[in-house]
TORPAVO-186493 format. One record per residue (C-alpha): residue number from 0; x, y, z. Coordinates in nm, 2 decimals. Layout:
<pts>
NUM / X / Y / Z
...
</pts>
This chain:
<pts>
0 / -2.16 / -1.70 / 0.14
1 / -2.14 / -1.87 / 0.48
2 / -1.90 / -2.08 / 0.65
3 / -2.14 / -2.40 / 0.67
4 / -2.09 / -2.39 / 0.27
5 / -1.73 / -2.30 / 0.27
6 / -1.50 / -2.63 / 0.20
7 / -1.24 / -2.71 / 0.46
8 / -0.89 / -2.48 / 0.45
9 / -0.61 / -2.69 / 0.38
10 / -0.35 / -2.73 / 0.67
11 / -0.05 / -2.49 / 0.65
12 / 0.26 / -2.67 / 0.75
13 / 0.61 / -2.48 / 0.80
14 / 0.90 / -2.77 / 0.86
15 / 1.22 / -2.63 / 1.02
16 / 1.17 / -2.28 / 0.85
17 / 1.47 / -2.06 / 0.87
18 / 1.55 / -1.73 / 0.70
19 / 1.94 / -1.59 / 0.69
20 / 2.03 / -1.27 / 0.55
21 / 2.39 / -1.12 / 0.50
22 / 2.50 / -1.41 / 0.77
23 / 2.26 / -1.33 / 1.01
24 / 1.92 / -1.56 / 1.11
25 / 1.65 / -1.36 / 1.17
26 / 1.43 / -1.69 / 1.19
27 / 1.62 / -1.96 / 1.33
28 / 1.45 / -2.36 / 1.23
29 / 1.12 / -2.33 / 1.30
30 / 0.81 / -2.59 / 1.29
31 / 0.42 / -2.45 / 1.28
32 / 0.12 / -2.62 / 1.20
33 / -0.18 / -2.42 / 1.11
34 / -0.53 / -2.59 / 1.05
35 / -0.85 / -2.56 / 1.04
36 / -1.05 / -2.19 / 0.99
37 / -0.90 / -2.03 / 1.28
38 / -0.81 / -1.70 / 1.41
39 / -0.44 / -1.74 / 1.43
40 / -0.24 / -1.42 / 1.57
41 / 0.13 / -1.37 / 1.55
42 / 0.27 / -1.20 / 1.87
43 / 0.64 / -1.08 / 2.01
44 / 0.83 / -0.75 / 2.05
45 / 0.99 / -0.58 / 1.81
46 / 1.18 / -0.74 / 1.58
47 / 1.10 / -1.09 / 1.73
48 / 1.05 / -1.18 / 1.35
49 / 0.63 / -1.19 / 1.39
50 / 0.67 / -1.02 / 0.97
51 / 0.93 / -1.22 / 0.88
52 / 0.74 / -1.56 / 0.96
53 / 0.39 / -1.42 / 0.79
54 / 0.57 / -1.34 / 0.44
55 / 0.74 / -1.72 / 0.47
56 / 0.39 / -1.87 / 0.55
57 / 0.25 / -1.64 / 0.24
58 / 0.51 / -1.75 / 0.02
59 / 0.62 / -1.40 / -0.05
60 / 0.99 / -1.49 / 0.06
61 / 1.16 / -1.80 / 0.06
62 / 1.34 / -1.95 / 0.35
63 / 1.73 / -2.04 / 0.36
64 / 1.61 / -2.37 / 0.46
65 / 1.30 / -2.62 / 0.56
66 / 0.98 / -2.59 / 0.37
67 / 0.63 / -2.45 / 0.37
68 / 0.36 / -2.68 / 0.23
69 / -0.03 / -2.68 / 0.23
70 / -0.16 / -3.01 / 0.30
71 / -0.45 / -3.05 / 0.07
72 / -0.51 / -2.84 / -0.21
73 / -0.35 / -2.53 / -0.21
74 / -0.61 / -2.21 / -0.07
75 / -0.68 / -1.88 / -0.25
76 / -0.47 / -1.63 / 0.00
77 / -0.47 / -1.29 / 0.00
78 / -0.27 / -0.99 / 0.20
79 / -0.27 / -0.71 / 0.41
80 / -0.02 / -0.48 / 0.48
81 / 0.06 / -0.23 / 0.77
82 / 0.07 / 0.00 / 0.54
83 / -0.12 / -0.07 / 0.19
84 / -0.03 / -0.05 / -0.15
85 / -0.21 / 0.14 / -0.33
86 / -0.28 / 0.22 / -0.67
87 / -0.29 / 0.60 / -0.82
88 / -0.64 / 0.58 / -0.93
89 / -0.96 / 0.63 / -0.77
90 / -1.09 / 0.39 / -0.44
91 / -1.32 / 0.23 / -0.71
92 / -1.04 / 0.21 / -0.97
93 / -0.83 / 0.02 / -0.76
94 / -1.09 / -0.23 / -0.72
95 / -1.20 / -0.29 / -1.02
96 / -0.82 / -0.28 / -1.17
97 / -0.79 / -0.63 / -0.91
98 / -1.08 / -0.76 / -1.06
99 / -0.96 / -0.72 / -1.40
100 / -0.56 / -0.89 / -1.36
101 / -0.68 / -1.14 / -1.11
102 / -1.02 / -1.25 / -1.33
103 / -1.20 / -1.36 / -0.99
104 / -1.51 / -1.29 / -0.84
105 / -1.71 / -1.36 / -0.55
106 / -1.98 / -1.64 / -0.61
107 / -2.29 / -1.42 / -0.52
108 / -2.12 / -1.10 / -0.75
109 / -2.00 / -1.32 / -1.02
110 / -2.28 / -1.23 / -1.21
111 / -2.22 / -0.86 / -1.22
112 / -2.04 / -0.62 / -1.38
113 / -1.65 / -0.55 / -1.27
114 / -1.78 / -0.19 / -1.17
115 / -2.07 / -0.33 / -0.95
116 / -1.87 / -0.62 / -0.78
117 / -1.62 / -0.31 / -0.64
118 / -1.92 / -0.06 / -0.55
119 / -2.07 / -0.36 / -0.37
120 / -1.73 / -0.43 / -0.21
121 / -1.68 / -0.03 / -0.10
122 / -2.05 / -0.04 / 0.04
123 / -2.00 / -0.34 / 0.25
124 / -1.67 / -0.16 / 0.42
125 / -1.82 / 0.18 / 0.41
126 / -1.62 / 0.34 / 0.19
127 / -1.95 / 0.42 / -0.08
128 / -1.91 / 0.77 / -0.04
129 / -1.56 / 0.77 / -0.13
130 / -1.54 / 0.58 / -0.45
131 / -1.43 / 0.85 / -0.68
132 / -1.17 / 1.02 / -0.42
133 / -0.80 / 0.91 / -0.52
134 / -0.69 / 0.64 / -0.27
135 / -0.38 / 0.74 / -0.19
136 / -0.52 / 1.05 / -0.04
137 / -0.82 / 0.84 / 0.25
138 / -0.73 / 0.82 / 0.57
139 / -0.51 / 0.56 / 0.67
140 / -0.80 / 0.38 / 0.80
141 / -1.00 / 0.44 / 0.54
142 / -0.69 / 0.29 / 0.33
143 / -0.70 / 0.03 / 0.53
144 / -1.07 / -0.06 / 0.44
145 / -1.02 / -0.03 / 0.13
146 / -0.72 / -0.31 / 0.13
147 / -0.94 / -0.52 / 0.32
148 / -1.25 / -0.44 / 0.05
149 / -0.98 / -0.52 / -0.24
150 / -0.87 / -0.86 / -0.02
151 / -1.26 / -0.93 / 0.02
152 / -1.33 / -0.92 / -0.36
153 / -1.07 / -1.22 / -0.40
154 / -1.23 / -1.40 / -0.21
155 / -0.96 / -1.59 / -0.03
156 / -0.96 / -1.91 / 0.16
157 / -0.66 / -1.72 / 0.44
158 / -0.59 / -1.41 / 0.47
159 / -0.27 / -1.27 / 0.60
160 / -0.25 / -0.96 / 0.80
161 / 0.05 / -0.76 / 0.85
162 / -0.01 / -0.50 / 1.19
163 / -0.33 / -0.36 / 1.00
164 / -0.43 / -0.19 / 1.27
165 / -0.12 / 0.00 / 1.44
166 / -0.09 / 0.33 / 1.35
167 / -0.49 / 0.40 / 1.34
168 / -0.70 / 0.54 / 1.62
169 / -0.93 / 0.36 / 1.79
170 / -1.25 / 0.36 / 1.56
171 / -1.06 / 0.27 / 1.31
172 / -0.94 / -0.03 / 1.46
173 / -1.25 / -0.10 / 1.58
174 / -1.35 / -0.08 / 1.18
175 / -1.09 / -0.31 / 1.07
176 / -1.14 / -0.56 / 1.39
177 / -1.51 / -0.60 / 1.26
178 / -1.41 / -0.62 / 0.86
179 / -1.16 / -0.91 / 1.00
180 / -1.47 / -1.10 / 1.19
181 / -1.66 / -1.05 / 0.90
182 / -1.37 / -1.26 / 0.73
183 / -1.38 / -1.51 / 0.96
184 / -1.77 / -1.57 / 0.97
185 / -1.77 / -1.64 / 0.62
186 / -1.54 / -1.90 / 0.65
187 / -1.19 / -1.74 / 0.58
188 / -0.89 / -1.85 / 0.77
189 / -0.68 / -1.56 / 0.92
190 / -0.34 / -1.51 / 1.06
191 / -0.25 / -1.25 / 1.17
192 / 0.02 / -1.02 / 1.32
193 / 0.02 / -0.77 / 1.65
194 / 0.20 / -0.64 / 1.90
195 / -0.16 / -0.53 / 2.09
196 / -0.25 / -0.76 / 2.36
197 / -0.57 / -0.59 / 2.37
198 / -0.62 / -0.70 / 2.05
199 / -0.56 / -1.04 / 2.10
200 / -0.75 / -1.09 / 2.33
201 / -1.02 / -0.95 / 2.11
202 / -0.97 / -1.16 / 1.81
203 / -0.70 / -1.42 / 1.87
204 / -0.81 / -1.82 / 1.87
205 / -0.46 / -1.93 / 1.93
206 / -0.17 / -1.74 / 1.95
207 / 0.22 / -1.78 / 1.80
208 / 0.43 / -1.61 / 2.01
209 / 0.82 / -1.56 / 1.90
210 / 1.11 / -1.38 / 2.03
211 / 1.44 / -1.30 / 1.88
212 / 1.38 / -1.48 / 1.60
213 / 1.24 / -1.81 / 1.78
214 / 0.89 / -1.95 / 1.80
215 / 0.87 / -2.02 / 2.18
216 / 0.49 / -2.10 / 2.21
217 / 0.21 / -2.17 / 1.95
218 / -0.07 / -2.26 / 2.20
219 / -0.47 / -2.16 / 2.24
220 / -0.51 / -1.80 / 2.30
221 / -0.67 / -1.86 / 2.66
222 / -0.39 / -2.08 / 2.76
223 / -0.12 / -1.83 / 2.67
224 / -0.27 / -1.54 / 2.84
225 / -0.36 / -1.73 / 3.16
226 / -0.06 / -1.97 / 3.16
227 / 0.25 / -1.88 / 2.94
228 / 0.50 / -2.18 / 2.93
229 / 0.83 / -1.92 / 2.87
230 / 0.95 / -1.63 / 3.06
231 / 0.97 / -1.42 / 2.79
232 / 0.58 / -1.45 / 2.68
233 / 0.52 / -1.43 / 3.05
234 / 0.68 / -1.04 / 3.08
235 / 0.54 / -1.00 / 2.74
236 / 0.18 / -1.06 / 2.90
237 / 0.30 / -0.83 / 3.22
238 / 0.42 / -0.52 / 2.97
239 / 0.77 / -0.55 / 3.09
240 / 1.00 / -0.48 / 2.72
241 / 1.15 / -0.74 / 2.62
242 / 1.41 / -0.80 / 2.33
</pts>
């Protein structure tokens, strides 16, 4: 599959979003516009709210008020966490099990078994060699992989990441860095989260940068690193803390 063949993803739109929990915002009204198949990374210290605002965008929460729509027809999404949900079965099981409740396939594995769409899967993220080891005892980048190999197998139009990379060591996040390219080239949309500036400068196309709960910039990636609009993203940039 190749991006040139891939139809266009449908524009995410979040209008005056806010989440409020026991009294307190945590996302105050906030307006985003995502289109096109970009590389979209969330940034901010912790607890600026970079988690909060990916699970509204994904749907998995709902905000207090405003709305999140997709302006076209609504894309297959998928999502990966920091830390991954797995099932207690084998690094093959779990793939095929996703195969099975979610009846989807990739168009150039739809032809083959459930057991040969998830071998193909573990190959392509180098995780062959560990189909029959129970997945809850990998590596956590090896975990990781295999969430992203389980996320690849949907075949989704966007793909959320949740900090996939931050508590592996560098190879690994060298491994999931390429398995998130590899995304990308073939036409998926991702946004993403990090608190790694390395990183995004690495991967990021545009950047949303929030702080205390408040989106203060949602601007190209190059523009924000060489001329932040807000204080705050400015001693972000510098590695000064700030909360």
């Amino acid at each position: 599959m190749n991006a040139h063949h891939t139809p266009p993803v449908a524009t995410l739109e979040l209008d005056s979003v806010s989440f409020i929990h026991r009294g307190h915002t945590l996302l105050s009204p906030t307006s985003m516009r995502l289109a096109g198949c970009q590389r979209t990374l969330i940034m901010g210290p912790n607890g600026a709210g970079k988690s909060l605002l990916m699970r509204l965008a994904h749907g998995l929460l709902t905000p207090s008020s405003g709305s999140v729509s997709w302006q076209g027809v609504q894309p297959a999404q998928a999502m990966v966490f920091q830390r991954p949900v797995l099932l207690r079965r084998s690094a093959l099981d779990n793939l095929t099990y996703v195969l099975a409740i979610n009846k989807v396939a990739r168009p150039e594995l739809k032809a083959l078994p459930r057991k040969t769409q998830a071998m193909s899967a573990l190959e392509k993220f180098g995780l062959a060699h560990l189909a029959k080891r129970p997945a809850r005892v990998l590596s956590g980048g090896e975990q990781q992989r295999l969430a992203l190999a389980r996320a690849w197998l949907l075949n989704p139009q966007v793909l959320f990441l949740d900090e996939p990379t931050s508590a592996l060591d560098p190879a690994a996040i060298k491994a999931v860095e390429d398995a998130v390219l590899e995304f990308h080239h073939s036409g998926t949309r991702i946004v993403m989260t990090t608190h790694d500036l390395h990183q995004a400068h690495r991967l990021a196309n545009d950047v949303v940068f929030l702080h205390n709960g408040e989106l203060l910039e949602h601007t190209p990636a190059r523009d924000f690193f060489t001329a932040p609009t807000s204080p705050e993203a400015g001693a972000f940039i510098r590695g000064e803390l700030v909360w």
